[in-house]
N, C-alpha and C positions, 0 to 999 in steps of 0.2 A: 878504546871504548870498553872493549871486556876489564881491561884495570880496571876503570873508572867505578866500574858494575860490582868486580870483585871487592874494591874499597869501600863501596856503598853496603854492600852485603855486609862487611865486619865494621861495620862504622856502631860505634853505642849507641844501643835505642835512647830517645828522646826521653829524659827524664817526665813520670806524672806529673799532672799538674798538682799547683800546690791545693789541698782541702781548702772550702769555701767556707767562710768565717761563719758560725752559727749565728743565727737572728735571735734578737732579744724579744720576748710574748710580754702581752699588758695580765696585768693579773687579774683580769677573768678568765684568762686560760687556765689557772691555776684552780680557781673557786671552780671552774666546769668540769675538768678532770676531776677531782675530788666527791660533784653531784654527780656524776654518771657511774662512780664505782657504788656510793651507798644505792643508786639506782639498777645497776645491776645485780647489786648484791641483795637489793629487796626484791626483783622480779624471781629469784631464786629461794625467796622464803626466809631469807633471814637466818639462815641456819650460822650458826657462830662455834668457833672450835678452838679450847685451851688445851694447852698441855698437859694435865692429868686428865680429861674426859674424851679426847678425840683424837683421831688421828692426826701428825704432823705433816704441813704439805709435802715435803717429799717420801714419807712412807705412803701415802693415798695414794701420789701419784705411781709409784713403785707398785702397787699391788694391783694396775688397775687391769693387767692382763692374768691376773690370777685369782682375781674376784669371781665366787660364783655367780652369784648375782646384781646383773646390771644396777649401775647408782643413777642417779637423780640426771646426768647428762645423758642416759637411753632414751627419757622419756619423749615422745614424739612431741610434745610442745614444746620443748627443748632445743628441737633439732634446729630451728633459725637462731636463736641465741648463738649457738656455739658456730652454727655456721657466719656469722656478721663475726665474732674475733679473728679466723683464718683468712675472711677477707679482706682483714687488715694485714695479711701478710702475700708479700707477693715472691714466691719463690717455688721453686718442681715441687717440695716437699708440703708447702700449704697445698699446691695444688692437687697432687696426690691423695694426697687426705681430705679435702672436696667431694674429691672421684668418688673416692671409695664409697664415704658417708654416706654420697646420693645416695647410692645403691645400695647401701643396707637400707635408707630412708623408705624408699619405695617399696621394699622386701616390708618391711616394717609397714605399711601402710594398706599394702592387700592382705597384708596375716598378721594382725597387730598381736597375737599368743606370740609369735615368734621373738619379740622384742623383749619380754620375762625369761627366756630360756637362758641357760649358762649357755655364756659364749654370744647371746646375742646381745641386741641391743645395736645404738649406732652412737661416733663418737668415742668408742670404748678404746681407738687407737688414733691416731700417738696422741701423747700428752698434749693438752692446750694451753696450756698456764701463760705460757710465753706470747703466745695468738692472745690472749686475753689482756695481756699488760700493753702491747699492740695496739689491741685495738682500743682503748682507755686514750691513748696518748692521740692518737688519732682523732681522734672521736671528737676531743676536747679540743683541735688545732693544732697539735705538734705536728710539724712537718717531718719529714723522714732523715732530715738533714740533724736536726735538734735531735731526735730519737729515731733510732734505725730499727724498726720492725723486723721482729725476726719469729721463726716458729722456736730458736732459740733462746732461754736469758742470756746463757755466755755469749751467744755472740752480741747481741743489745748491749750488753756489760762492755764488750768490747769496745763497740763507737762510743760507748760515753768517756770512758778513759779514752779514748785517742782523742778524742775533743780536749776533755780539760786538760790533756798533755799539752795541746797545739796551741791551745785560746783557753787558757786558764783565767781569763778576766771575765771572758765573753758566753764560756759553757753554760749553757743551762742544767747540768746535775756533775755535780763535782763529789770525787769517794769520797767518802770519814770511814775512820777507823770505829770500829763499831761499838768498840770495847769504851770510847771515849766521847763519842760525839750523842749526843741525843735527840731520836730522830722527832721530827716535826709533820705534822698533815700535808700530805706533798711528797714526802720522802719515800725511798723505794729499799728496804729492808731485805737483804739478800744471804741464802743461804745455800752454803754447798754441799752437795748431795753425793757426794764422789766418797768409793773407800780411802781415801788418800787425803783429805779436804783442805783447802787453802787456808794456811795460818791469816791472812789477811787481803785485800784486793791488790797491793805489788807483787805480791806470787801471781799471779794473773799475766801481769804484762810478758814476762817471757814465752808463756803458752798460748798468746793473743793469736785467734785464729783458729783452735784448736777447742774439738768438744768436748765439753765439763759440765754431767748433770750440776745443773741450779736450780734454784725455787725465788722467786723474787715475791712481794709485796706491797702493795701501794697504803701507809699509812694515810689514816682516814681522821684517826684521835689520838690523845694523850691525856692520860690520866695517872696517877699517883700508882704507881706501883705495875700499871701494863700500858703496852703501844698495841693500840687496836689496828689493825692494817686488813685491808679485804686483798683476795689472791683468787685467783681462776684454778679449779682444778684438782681442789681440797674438800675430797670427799668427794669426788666427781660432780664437784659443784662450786658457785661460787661461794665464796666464804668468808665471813669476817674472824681471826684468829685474834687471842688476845695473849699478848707474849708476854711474861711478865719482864719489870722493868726496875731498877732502883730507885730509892727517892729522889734522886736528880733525873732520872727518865731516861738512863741509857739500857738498853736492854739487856738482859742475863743472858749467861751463856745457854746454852741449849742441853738438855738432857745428853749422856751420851747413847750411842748409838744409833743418832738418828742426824736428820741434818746441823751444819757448822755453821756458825754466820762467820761470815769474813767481810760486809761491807754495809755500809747505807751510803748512799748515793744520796746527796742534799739535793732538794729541787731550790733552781732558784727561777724559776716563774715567775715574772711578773716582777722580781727582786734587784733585776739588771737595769742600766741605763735603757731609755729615760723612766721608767717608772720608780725603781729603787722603792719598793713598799717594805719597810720592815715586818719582821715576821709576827711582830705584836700589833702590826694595824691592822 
């Protein structure tokens, strides 16, 4: 009997199970995602940020612990907003950052002076961007299985490349090379934020698991020369950026010194069996 025990103890754990195939959405998930970002992004004022007038979302988000003064997510009408994206993430570090916020919230609400001062304000820590794209997918029906909610992009970035590695037929957002592909309404526009940056999304897979400031985007429109995309977080608020684009609509590299794009992620919502809607219906 102790063999049998001691054999059992060195016996190899039981292989995971194998991932569960991604489900294919009818494309109104696609069209509802899409209304809830220009919906967010107008409950925010519309505020719209290019590359020679405004900050890029990862310098905003980068400055936002050395900002004097609080931006547009301190404001006390603000505070359910940003708190519905964190709820869309369920992990110690959304929760954490709940915690905290209450409690400046309430701080903020018996001495609303105290919400203008440096340093105050609620929200001003950690970055949300990622809660925001979260909460989007959410929002619109994506289940957690299709898009894995995170307070992170890299890890998000993560499940979607392990999907379309495993079920390349069946994924719902598959990389493009960014430098090549051009993005479409639906599309999630990604850019890395790291002194070291990913020449493209296959330098990713070896580091899978592993954090790497990102800035991600939900492309909204496409016009002749920019990809409008709305983002959480840019300019402590939501945002619609408009990147410029070549005449064929693939996006230009980025200024240096500031964020890399290394991917777009094709949504195909609504584009899978049985629906299969081309992207021109």
């Amino acid at each position: 009997m102790a063999l049998l025990l001691v054999l059992a103890g060195c016996a190899t754990p039981a292989p995971a199970p194998p991932a569960e195939p991604p489900l294919s959405y009818p494309p109104d998930v696609r069209d509802r995602l899409l209304r809830l970002a220009l919906e967010e992004w107008a409950e925010w004022g519309r505020l719209v940020s290019t590359p020679a007038a405004a900050p890029m979302p990862g310098q905003a988000m980068q400055a936002l612990e050395d900002a004097a003064t609080p931006g547009p997510e301190s404001a006390l009408a603000n505070f359910p907003r940003v708190l519905a994206y964190w709820r869309a993430v369920e992990n110690g570090e959304a929760a954490g950052a709940v915690a905290r916020n209450r409690a400046r919230y309430a701080v903020a609400l018996a001495h609303p002076e105290a919400a203008a001062l440096p340093g105050g304000g609620v929200w001003r820590e950690p970055a949300w961007s990622a809660a925001f794209i979260s909460y989007l997918m959410l929002r619109a029906g994506v289940d957690r299985r299709e898009f894995p909610s995170s307070a992170a992009h890299s890890f998000y970035v993560d499940g979607m490349l392990a999907t379309a590695a495993g079920f390349p037929d069946q994924a719902p957002f598959l990389p493009r090379d960014w430098a090549s592909h051009a993005p479409e309404p639906g599309d999630l526009v990604c850019a890395d934020r790291s002194r070291r940056p990913l020449a493209g999304w296959r330098g990713r897979l070896a580091e899978a698991g592993e954090f790497r400031p990102m800035h991600c985007d939900l492309v909204v429109s496409v016009s002749p020369g920019f990809v409008e995309a709305v983002g959480g977080n840019v300019g402590d608020a939501v945002t619609l950026s408009r990147f410029p684009a070549d005449a064929a609509g693939r996006l230009l590299a980025r200024p240096p010194g500031g964020p890399i794009w290394f991917a777009v992620f094709e949504n195909r919502l609504g584009r899978l069996p049985p629906w299969n809607r081309s992207p021109a219906s």
